[in-house]
C-alpha positions as CSV (number, residue, x, y, z in Angstrom):
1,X,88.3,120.2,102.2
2,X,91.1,120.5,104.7
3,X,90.9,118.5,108.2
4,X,91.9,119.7,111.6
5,X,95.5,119.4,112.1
6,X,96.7,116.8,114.2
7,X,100.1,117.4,116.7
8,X,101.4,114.6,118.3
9,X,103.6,114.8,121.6
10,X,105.8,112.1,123.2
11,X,108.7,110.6,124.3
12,X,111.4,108.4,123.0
13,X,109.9,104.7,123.7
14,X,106.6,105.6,125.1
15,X,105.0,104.5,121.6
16,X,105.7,107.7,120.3
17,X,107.0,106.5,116.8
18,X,104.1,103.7,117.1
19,X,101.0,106.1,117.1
20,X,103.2,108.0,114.3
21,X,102.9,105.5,112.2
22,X,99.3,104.1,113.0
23,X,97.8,107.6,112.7
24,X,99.7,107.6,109.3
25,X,98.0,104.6,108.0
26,X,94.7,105.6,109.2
27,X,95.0,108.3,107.3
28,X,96.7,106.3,103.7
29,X,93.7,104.2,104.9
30,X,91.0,107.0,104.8
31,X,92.5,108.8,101.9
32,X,93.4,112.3,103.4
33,X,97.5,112.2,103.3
34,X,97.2,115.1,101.1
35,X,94.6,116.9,103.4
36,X,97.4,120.1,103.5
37,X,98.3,122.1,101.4
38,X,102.1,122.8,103.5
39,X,102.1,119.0,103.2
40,X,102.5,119.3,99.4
41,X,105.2,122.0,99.9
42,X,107.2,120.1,102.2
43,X,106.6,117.2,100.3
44,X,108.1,119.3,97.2
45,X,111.3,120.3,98.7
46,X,112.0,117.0,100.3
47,X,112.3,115.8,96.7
48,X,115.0,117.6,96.2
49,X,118.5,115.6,96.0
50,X,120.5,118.4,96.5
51,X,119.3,119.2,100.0
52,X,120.1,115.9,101.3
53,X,123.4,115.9,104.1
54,X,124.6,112.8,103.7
55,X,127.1,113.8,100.8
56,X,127.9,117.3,103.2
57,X,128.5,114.8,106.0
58,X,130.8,112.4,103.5
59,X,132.8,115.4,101.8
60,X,133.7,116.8,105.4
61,X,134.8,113.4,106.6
62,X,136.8,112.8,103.4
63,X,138.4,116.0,103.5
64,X,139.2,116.0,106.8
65,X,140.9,113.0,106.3
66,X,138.7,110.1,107.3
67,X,138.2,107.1,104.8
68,X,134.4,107.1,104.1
69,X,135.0,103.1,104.3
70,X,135.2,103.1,108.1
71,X,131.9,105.9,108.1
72,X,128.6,104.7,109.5
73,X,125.5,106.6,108.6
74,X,122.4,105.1,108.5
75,X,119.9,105.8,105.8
76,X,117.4,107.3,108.1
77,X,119.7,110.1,108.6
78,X,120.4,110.9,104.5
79,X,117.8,113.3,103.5
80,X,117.1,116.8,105.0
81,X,114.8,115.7,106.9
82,X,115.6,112.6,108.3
83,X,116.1,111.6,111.9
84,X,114.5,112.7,115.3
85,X,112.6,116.0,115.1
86,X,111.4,118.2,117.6
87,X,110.8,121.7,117.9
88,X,112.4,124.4,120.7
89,X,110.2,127.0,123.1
90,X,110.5,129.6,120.3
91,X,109.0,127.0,117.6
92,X,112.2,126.2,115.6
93,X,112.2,122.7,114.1
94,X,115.0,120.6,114.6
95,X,116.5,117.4,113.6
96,X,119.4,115.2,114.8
97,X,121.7,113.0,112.9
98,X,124.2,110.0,114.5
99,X,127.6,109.7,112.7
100,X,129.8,107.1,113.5
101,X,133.8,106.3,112.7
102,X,135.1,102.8,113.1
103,X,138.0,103.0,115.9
104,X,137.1,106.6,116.7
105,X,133.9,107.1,118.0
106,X,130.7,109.3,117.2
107,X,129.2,112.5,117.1
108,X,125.5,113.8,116.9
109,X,124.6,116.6,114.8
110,X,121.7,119.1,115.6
111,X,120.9,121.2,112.3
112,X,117.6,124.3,113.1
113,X,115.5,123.5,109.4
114,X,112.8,125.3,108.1
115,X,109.7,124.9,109.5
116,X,107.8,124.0,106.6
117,X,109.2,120.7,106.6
118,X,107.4,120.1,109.7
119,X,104.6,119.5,107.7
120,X,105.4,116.7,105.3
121,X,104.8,113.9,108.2
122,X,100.8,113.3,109.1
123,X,101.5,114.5,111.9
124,X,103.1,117.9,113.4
125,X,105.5,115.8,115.8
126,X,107.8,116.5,118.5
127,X,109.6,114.4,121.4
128,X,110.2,117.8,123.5
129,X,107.9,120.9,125.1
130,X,104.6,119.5,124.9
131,X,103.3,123.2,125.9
132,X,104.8,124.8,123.2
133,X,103.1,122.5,121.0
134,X,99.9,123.3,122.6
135,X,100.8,126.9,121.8
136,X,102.1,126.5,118.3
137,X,98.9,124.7,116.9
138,X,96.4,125.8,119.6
139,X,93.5,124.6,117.1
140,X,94.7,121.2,116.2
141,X,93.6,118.1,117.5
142,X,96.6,117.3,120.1
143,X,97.6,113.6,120.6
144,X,100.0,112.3,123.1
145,X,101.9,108.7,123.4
146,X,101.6,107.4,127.0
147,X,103.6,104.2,128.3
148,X,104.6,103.4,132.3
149,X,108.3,105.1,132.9
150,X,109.4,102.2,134.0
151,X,108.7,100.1,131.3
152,X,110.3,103.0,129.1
153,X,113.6,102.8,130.5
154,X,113.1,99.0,130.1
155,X,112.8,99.8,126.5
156,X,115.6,102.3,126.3
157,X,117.9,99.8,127.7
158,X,117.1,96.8,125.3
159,X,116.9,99.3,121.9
160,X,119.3,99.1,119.7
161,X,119.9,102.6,118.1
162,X,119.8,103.6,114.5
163,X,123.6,103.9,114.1
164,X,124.3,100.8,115.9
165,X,122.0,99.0,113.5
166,X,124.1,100.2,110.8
167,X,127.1,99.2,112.3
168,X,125.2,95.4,112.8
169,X,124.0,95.3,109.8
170,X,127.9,95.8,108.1
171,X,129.4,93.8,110.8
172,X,127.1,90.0,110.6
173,X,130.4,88.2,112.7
174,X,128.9,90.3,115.9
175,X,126.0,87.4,116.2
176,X,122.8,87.0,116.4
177,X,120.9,90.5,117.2
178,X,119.1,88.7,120.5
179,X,122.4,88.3,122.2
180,X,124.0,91.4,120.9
181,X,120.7,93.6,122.7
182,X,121.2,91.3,125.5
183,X,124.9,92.2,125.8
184,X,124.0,95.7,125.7
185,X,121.1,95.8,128.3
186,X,123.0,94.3,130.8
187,X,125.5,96.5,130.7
188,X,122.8,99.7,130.8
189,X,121.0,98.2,133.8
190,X,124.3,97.6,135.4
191,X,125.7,100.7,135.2
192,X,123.2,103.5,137.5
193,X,124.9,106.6,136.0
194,X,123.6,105.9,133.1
195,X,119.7,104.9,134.2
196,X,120.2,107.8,136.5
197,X,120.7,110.0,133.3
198,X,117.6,107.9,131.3
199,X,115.3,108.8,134.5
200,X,116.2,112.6,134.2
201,X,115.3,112.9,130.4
202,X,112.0,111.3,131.4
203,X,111.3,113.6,134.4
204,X,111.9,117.1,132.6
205,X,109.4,116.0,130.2
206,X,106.5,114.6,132.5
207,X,107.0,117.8,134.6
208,X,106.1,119.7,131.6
209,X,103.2,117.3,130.4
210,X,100.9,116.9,133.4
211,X,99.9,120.0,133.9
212,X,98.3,120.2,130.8
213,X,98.1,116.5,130.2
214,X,94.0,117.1,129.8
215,X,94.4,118.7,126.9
216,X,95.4,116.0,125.2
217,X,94.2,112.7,123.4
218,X,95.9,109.8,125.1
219,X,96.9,107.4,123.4
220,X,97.9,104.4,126.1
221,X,100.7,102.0,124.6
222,X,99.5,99.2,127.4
223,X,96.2,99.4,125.8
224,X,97.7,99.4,122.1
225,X,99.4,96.2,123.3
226,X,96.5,95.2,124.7
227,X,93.6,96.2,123.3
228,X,94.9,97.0,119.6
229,X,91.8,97.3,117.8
230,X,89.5,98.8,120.2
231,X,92.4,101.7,120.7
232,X,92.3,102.1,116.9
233,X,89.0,102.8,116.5
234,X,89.1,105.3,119.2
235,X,91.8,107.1,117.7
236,X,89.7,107.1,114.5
237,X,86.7,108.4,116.3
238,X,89.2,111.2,118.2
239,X,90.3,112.2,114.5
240,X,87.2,112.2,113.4
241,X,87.9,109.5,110.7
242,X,85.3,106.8,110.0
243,X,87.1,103.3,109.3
244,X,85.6,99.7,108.9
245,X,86.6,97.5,111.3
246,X,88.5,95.5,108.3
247,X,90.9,98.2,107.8
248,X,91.4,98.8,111.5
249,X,92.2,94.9,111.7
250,X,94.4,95.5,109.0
251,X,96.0,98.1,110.4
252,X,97.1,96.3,113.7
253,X,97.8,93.2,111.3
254,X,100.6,95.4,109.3
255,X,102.5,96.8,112.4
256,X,101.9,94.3,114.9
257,X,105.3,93.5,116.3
258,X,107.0,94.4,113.3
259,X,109.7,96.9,112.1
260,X,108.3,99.7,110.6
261,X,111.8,101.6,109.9
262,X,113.0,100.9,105.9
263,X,117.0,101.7,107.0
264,X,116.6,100.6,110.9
265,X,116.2,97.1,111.0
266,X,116.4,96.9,114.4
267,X,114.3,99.4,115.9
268,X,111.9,96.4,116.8
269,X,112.6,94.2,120.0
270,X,111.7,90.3,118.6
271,X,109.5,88.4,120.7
272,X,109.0,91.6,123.1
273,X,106.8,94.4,123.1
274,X,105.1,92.8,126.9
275,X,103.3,94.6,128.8
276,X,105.1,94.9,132.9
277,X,108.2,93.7,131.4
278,X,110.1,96.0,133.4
279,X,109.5,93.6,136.2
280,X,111.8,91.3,135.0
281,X,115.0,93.4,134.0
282,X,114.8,96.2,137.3
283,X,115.9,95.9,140.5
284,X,115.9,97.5,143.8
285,X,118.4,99.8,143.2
286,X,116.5,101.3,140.1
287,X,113.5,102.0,142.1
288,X,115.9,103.8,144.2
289,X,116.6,106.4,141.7
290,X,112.8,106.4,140.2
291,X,111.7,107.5,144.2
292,X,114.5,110.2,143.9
293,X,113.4,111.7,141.1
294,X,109.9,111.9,142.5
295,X,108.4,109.3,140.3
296,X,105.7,108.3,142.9
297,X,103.9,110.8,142.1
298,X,104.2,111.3,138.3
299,X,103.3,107.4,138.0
300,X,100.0,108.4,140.0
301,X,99.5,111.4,137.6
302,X,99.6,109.4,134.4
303,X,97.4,106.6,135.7
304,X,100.1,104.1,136.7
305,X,100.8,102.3,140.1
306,X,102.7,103.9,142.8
307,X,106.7,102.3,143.1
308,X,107.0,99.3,145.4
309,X,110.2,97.3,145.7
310,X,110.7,94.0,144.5
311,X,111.3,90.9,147.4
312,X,115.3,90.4,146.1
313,X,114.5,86.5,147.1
314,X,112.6,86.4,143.6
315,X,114.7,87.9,141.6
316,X,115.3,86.0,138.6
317,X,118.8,85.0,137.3
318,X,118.8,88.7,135.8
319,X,118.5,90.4,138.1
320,X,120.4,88.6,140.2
321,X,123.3,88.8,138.0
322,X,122.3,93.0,137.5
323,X,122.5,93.3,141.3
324,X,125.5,91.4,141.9
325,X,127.0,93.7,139.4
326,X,125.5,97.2,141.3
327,X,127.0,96.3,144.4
328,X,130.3,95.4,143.4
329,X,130.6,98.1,140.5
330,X,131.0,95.8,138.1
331,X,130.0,96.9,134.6
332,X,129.8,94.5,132.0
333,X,131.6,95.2,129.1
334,X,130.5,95.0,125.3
335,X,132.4,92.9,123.6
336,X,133.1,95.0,120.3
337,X,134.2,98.5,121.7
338,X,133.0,100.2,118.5
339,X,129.7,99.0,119.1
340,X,129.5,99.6,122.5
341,X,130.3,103.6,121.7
342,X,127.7,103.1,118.9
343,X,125.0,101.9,121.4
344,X,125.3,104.5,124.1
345,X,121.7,106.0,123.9
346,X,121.4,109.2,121.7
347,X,118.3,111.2,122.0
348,X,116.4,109.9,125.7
349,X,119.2,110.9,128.1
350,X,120.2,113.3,130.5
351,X,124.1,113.5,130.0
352,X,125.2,116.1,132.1
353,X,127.2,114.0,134.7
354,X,129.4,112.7,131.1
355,X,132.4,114.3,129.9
356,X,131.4,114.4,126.3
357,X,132.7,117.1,124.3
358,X,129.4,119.3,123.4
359,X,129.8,122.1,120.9
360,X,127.6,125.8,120.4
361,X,125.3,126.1,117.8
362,X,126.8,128.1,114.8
363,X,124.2,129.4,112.5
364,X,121.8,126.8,111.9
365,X,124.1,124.0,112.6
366,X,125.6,122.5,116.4
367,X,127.5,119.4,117.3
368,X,125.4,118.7,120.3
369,X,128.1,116.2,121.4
370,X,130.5,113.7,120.6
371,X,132.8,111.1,122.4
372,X,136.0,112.4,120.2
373,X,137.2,116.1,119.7
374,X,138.7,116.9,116.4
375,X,138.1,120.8,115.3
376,X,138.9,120.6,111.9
377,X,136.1,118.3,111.1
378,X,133.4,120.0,113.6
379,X,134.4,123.5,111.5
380,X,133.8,121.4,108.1
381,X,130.6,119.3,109.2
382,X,129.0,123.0,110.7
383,X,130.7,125.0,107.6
384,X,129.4,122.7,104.8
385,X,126.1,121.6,106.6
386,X,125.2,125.4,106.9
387,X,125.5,126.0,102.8
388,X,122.9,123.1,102.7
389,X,120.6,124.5,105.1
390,X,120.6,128.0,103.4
391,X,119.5,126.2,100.3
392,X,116.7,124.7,101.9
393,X,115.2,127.9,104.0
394,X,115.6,129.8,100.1
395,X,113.6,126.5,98.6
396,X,111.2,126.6,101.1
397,X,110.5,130.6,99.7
398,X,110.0,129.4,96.3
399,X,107.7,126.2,96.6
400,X,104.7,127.7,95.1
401,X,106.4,127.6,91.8
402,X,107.7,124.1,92.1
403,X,105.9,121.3,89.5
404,X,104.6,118.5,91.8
405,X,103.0,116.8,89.2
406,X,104.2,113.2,88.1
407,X,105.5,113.4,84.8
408,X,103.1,112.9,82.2
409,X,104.9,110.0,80.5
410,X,104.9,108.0,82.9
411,X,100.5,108.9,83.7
412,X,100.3,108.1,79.8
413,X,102.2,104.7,80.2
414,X,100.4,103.9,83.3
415,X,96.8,104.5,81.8
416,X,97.7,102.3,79.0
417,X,99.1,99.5,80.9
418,X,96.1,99.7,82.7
419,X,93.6,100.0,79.8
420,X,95.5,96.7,78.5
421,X,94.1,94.8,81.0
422,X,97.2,93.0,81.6
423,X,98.7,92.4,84.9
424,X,99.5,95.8,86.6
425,X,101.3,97.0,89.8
426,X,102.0,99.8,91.8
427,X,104.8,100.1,94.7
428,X,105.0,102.3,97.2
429,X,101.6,103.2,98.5
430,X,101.9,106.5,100.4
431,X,102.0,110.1,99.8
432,X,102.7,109.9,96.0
433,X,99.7,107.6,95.8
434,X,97.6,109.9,96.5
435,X,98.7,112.3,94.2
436,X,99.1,109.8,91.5
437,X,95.4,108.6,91.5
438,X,94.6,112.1,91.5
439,X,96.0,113.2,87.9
440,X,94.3,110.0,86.4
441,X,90.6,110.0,85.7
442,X,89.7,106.3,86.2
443,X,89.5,104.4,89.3
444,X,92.6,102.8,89.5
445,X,92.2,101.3,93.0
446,X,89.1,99.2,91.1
447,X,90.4,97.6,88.1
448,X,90.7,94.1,89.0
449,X,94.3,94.0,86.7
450,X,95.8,96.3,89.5
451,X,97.8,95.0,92.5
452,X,99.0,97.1,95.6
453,X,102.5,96.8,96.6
454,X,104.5,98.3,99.7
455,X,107.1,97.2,102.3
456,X,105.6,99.0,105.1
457,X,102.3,99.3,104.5
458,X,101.4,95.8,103.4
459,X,98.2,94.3,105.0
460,X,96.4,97.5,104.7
461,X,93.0,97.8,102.9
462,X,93.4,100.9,100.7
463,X,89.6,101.1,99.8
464,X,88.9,97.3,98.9
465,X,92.1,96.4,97.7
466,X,95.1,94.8,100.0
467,X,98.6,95.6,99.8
468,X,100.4,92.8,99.7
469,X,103.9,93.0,100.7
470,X,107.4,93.8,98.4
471,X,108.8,90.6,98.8
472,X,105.9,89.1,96.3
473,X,107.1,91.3,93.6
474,X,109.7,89.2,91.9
475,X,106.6,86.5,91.5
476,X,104.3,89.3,89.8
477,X,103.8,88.7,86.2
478,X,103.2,91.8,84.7
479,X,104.5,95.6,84.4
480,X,105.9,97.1,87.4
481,X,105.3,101.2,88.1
482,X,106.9,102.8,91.0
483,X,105.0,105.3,92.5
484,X,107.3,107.4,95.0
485,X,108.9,110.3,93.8
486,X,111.7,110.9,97.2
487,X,115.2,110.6,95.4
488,X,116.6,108.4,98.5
489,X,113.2,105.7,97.9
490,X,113.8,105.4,94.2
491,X,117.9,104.5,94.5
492,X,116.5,101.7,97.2
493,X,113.5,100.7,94.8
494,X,116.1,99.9,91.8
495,X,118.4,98.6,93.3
496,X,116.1,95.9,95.0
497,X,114.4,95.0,91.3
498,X,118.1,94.5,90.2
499,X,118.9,91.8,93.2
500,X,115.3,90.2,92.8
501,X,116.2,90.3,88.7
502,X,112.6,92.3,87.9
503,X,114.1,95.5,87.0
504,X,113.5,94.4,83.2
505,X,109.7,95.1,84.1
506,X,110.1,98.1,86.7
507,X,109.2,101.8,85.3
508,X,110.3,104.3,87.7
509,X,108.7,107.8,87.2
């Protein structure tokens, strides 16, 4: 039985990527990933290694004369599919991609992808046009993520993006990540162009949202914060998905204040995630630009108090030292000047008043804008990139021919090592889960010689089992199966059993 689609709207740090990921583990939770039959399509093509960028991205570089050594790509952004995703007033699906040269600078890459894709996630998602999601799936149940504006920007300014975190995690002599996103916020809030351009991104999209903001499930990040569970089990009751209150708990218990990202390690702020933390990193002078932008009122419409300025005789040190920065026009510099190019914010700004070089879309493919210009690479990253998008709009033609099935050596091993009753786990609960249990006719989840393993999903209750997290594995006695069939997920899965010396007992389909 297929279930009501479910479209989620939102912004950039408004706990957009947050309900993402809870409605996704409702759902693991609930058993009904699989619920869609353009889900298994998409699912299908993204399995394909040949339609991933990253080597299109490499072989431009490196024949454009750039040594791959001093390239920074993330592994978010490898597969087809990979990075932020929205789709345009017409309904084309897009995705962006950061890439980054040491002593250069960076460039973001807009590729148009076949819609199908769309549907490999949960949800249909989008950070743009809430009305043309509304229009696009006028029959699914429509969710939007909801957080105070000013508390975004807050959050914009402290995050650390996905490139940078690549660039961190290559480069350990920066420091220690709290001082590095302290550097960085100080010199976001200090600079007013820049918040000016963060405030604009926000406005263009809550003009768009109220006016149809009632047709919407809301889902409140001050009440996720807040009131985690109880917020849960509404969202299971507004999907129409029945959950025990140990799996909601279990939920919460697997995200709370974690990083949910498997290449981003630092899309989560330690020790933050507070509610009104705005109040102690804005000053007067932001306020300023929120009453510009006509702010008052949108904070009214979306349930929030109206602006008030802050008495500049409590300011804290912070925002003492942020003010004292405004009115002289002092910006603080970032100490590594890669990193500081790196960190600029990529997909939540308004960069009009910037003199970024910005490209026009050619085909399929655009170079929305980069801090460099260098022709012969844009023509090889658009030239190459469009053969690879071809591929995939032909693929996504022939998907009802494509095998899906998991090879049936590895079900016959599987059933055996299970039927031995010795020690028995399975890694990487998700998508191919499901299928998995599907081709085998006993109750895997049941027999007591299973055990449930995942990085991101561990502390979930998938029926009556827990998943207990990766990290355990090199400790588990017994044979090793892994479950996820996405090219990218395996590479990562082997090469982690060969650190943690288990690979000897790993069987990857």
């Amino acid at each position: 039985m297929l279930n009501q689609p479910i479209v989620l709207s939102g912004q950039p740090r408004s706990g957009y990527a947050l309900t993402n990921n809870i409605i996704h583990k409702i759902k693991l939770c609930a058993r009904r990933l699989n619920d869609d039959s353009q889900r298994q399509k998409a699912q299908a093509i993204t399995r394909d290694p040949s339609l991933h960028l990253v080597d299109v991205y490499h072989s431009a570089l490196q024949s454009s004369g750039y040594d791959l050594n001093h390239v920074i790509i993330n592994g978010e952004f490898h597969s087809l599919f990979g990075g932020p995703k929205w789709f345009d007033e017409d309904g084309h699906y897009y995705v962006r991609k950061y890439i980054g040269v040491v002593g250069k600078g960076d460039l973001l890459i807009n590729h148009r992808i076949p819609s199908l894709i769309a549907h490999y996630y949960d949800t249909l998602h989008s950070h743009e046009y809430p009305q043309v999601m509304l229009s696009l799936a006028p029959d699914a149940r429509h969710v939007a993520s909801i957080r105070n504006p000013l508390d975004m920007m807050n959050s914009a300014n402290h995050s650390i993006n996905a490139l940078s975190s690549e660039y961190i995690q290559r480069n350990p002599s920066l420091g220690q990540e709290t001082t590095i996103r302290e550097q960085i916020a100080l010199s976001k809030f200090s600079d007013l162009r820049l918040c000016d351009g963060l405030i604009q991104h926000q406005k263009r999209y809550w003009l768009e949202f109220l006016p149809v903001q009632d047709q919407f499930y809301q889902v409140i990040w001050e009440d996720l914060i807040q009131f985690p569970l109880e917020t849960i089990q509404k969202l299971c009751e507004a999907l129409h998905i029945s959950l025990n209150q140990t799996q909601i708990r279990a939920i919460w218990h697997s995200m709370d204040h974690k990083n949910t990202l498997l290449y981003h390690l630092h899309n989560f702020r330690e020790n933050k995630g507070i509610v009104g933390d705005w109040q102690n990193n804005l000053v007067n002078e932001h306020i300023d630009l929120f009453k510009a932008a006509g702010f008052d009122e949108i904070l009214v419409a979306l349930g929030y108090p109206q602006l008030t300025y802050f008495r500049e005789s409590e300011y804290n040190d912070r925002q003492k030292a942020i003010t004292a920065n405004l009115r002289t026009g002092a910006t603080p510099s970032i100490s590594d000047d890669t990193l500081a190019t790196f960190a600029f914010n990529k997909s939540n700004i308004d960069t009009s008043q910037y003199d970024f070089y910005k490209g026009q879309w050619q085909g399929n493919t655009c170079i929305e804008r980069a801090t460099f210009t260098d022709s012969a690479l844009f023509e090889q990253l658009i030239s190459q990139s469009e053969g690879r998008i071809a591929l995939a709009y032909e693929k996504c033609k022939q998907t009802d021919t494509w095998q899906t099935d998991f090879p049936q050596e590895f079900i016959v091993n599987l059933k055996s090592a299970i039927q031995s009753g010795k020690p028995v786990a399975l890694w990487g609960i998700s998508y191919d889960f499901e299928r998995l249990i599907d081709q085998l006719p006993l109750d895997i989840l049941n027999a007591p010689n299973v055990t449930l393993f995942d990085q991101l999903e561990a502390g979930l209750m998938i029926g009556s089992k827990p998943v207990e997290s990766s990290n355990k594995l090199p400790q588990f006695d017994g044979q090793i199966f892994a479950v996820p069939t996405q090219p990218g997920a395996k590479a990562s899965m082997l090469r982690l059993a060969k650190h943690q010396h288990f690979d000897h007992r790993l069987t990857l389909n």
